[in-house]
C-alpha positions in Angstrom: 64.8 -42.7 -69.7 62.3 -41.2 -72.6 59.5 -41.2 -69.5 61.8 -39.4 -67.3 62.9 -36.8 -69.3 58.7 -36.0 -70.5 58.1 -36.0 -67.2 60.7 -33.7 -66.4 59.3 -31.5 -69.7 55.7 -31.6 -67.9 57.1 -30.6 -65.1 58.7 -27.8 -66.4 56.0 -26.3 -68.1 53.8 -26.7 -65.3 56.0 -25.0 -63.0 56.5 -22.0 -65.6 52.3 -21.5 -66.1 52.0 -21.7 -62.0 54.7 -19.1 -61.2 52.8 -16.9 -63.9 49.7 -17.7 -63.1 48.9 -13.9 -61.8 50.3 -11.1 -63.5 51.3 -8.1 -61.4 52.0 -4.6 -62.2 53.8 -2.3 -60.1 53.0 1.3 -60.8 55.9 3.7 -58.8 55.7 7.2 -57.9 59.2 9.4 -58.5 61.0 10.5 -55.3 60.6 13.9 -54.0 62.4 16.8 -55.6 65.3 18.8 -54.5 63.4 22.3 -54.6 62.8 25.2 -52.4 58.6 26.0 -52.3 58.4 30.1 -53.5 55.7 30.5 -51.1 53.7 33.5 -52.5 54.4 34.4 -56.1 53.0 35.3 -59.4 52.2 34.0 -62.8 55.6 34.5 -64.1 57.4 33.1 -61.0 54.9 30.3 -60.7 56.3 29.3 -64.6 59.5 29.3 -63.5 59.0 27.3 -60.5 57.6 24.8 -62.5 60.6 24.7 -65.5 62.8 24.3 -62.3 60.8 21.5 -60.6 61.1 19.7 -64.3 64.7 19.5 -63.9 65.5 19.5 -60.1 67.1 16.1 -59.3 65.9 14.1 -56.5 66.7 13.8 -52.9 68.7 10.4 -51.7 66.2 7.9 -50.2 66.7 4.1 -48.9 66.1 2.0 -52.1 65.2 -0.8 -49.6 61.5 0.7 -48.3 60.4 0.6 -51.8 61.7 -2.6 -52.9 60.2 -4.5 -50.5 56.9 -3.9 -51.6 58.0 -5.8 -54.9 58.4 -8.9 -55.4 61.8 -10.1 -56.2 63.0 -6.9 -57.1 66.6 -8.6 -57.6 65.1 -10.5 -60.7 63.5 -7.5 -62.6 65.3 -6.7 -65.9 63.3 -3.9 -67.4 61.4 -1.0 -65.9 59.1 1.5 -68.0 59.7 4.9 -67.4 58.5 8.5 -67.5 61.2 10.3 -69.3 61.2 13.1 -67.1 64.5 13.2 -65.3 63.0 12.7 -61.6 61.7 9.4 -62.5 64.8 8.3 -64.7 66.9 9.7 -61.5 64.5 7.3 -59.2 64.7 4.4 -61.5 68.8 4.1 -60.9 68.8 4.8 -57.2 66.1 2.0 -57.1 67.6 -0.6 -59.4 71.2 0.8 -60.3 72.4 -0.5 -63.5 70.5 -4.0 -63.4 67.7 -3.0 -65.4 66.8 -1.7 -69.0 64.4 1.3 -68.9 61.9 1.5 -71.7 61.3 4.9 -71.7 58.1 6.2 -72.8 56.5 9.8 -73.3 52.8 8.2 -72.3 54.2 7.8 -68.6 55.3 11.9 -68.5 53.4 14.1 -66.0 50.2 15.8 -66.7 51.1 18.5 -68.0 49.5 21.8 -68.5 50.2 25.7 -68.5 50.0 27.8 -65.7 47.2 30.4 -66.3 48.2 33.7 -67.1 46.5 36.7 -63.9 48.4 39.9 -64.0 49.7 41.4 -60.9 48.0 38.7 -58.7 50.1 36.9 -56.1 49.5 33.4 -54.9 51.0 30.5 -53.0 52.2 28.7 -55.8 49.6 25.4 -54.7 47.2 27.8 -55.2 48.0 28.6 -58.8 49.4 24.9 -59.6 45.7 24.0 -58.3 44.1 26.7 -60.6 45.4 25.8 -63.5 45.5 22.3 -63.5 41.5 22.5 -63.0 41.1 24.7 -65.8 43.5 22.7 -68.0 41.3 19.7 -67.3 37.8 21.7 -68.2 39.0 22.3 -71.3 40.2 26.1 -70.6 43.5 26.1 -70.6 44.6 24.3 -73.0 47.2 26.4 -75.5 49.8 24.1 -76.8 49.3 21.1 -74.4 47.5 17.9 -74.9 44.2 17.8 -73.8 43.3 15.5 -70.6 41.5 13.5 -73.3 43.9 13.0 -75.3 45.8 12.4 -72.4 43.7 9.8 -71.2 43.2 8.0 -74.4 47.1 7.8 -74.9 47.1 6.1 -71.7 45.1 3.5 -72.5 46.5 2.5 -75.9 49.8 2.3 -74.0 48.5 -0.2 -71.0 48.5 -2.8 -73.5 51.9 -2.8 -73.6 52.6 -3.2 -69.9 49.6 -5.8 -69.7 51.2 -8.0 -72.2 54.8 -7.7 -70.8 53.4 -8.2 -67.3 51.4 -11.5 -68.5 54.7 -12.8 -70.5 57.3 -12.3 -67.9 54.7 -12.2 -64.6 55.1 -8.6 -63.6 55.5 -5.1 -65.3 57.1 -2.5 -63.0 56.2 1.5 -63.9 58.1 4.8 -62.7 55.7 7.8 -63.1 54.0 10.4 -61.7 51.7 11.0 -59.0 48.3 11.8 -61.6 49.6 9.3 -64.2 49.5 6.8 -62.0 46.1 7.5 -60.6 44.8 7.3 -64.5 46.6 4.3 -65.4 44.9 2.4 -61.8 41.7 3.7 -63.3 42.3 2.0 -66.8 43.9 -1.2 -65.2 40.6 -1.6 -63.4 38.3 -1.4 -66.1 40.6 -3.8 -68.4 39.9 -6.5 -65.5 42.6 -5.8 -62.9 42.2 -5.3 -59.5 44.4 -3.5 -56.5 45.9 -5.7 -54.5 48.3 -3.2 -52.7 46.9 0.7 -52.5 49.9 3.0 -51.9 48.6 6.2 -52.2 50.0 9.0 -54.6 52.8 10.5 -52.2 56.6 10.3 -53.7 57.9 7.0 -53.8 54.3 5.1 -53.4 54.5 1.4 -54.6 50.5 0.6 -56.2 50.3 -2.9 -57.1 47.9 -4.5 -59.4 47.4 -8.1 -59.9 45.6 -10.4 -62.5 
């Protein structure tokens, strides 16, 4: 009977290191945002585009495209998240109730200001495009974060979903389209490699395994 049940033990523990013997992490782009494009506008509009995007709820999708690019989806208890509404919004049309969201600032957009051109009028891609590359030489900066600072903020945060996703086999992340791109970058230098490439569009699924 003693045998039995130490075999039984051994068993058990062997089972548990071979299910978690790779470690995944899912890295999840929001859905795409209820929100009319301006078309051409100007610096001012442009802001306010912007400050409306931020709080624009999402538009209904089918859960079941994105889930099935997870594992077991139905066994997930805890999914880190942007705290920007359009994620959180994503998160409980993906999951519903069933999960715990450990919300993090590290996992909001890339932010920056829109530079500041009298008069001019744009399509607002145009400007979003302008000042995000100026934001990430250095220029316009003002009261953001740097992309630095961004970037190093990142990294001291992967080790929290690196050791989650090596305890319970798999960390899933709902972000942004640019902080997901960053934190792919950091996974693979910290030894993980892309076993599923998504792309960046709304509702991408990125998986990285170890």
């Amino acid at each position: 009977m003693l045998k039995f049940r130490n075999s039984i033990i051994i068993f058990l523990i062997l089972l548990s290191e071979a299910v978690f013997a790779s470690s995944k992490i899912y890295l999840i782009r929001h859905a795409e945002v209820q929100i009319k494009n301006p078309g051409w506008c100007n610096t001012k509009e442009t802001q306010s585009y912007k400050e409306e995007y931020n709080i624009a709820h999402v538009r209904n999708f089918n859960p079941e495209i994105v889930l099935e690019k997870i594992d077991n989806p139905e066994l997930i208890g805890t999914v880190f998240c942007s705290p920007q509404s359009r994620a959180i919004e994503t998160a409980g049309l993906l999951f519903d109730k069933q999960v715990a969201l450990k919300i993090n600032e590290n996992l909001m957009e890339l932010d920056y200001s829109v530079v500041r051109i009298p008069v001019i009028k744009l399509p607002v891609k145009a400007w979003q495009t302008i000042s995000r590359i100026s934001w990430m030489a250095g220029v316009n900066r003002k009261d953001k974060p740097t992309l630095k600072q961004r970037k190093q903020s990142l990294e001291e945060y992967t080790s929290e979903l690196i050791t989650f996703a090596e305890k319970h086999g798999e960390s899933v992340v709902i972000a942004h389209g640019a902080v997901n791109r960053e934190l792919i970058k950091i996974l693979k230098k910290k030894g993980w490699k892309l076993e599923e490439k998504d792309g960046f569009g709304n509702l991408s699924v990125n998986c990285l395994i170890k």
